[in-house]
C-alpha positions in Angstrom: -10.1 10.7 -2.4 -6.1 10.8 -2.5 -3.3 12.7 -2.2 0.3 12.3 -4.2 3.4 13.7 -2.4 6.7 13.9 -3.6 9.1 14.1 -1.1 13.3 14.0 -1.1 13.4 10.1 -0.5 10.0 8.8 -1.1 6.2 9.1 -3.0 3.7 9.6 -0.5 -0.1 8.9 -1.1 -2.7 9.0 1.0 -6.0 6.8 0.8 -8.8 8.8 2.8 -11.7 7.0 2.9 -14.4 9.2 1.7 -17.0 6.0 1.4 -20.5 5.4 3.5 -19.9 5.5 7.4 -18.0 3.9 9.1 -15.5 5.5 7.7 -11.6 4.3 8.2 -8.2 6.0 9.2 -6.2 7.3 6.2 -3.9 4.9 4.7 -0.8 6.5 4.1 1.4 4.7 1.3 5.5 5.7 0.6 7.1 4.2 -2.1 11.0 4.5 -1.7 13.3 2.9 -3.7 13.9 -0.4 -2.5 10.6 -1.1 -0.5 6.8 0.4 0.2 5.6 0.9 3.8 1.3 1.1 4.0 0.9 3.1 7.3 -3.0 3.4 8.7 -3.3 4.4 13.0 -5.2 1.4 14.6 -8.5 3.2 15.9 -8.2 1.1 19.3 -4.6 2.0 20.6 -4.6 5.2 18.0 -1.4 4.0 17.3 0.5 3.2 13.8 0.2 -0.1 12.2 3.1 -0.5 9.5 3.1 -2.8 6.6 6.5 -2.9 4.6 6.2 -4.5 0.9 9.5 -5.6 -0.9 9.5 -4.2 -4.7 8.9 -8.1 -5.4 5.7 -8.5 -3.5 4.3 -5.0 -4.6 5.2 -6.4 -8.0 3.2 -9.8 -6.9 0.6 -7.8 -5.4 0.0 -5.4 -8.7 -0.3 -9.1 -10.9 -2.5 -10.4 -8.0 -5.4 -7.8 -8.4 -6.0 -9.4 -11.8 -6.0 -12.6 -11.5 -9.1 -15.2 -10.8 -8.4 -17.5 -7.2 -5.4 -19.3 -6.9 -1.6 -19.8 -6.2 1.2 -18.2 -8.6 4.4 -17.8 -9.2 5.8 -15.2 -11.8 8.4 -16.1 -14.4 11.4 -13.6 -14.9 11.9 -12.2 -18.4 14.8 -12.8 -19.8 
C-alpha cells in the first residue's frame, strides 16, 4: 500500500509495508526539486534514518532497476 501527497515544496509518498510479518517501518519518499530524501525510523533507536538522492542518481537508480548485473555509466543526449 501507498500514499501520494502533494505538498507546497515537495511529493510525498509513503511505502507501508503491508507484506507477511515482520513487517517494516513506513518509508517515507519527498521528491523536491533538486534532490529526493527516503526517510524510514530505525526500529532499534526509533529514530529517523535519511537517505538524500541527487536528481542524477535517482535518474541512475530508475535505469538501474532494469538492467542485468553490472557497472554503467549513462551517456547524455544531445
Amino acid at each position: 500500500m501507498f500514499t501520494i501527497e502533494h505538498e507546497f515544496d515537495a511529493t510525498v509518498v509513503t511505502l507501508v509495508d503491508d507484506g507477511e510479518a515482520p513487517l517494516r517501518e513506513d518509508v517515507v519518499i519527498s521528491a523536491f526539486a533538486d534532490c529526493v530524501t527516503l526517510t524510514q525510523i530505525d526500529p532499534r533507536t526509533d529514530m529517523p534514518v535519511v537517505v538524500t538522492l541527487s536528481m542524477e542518481q535517482l535518474r541512475d537508480l530508475s535505469h538501474a532497476l532494469d538492467l542485468p548485473e553490472g557497472a554503467y555509466r549513462l551517456r547524455k543526449d544531445d
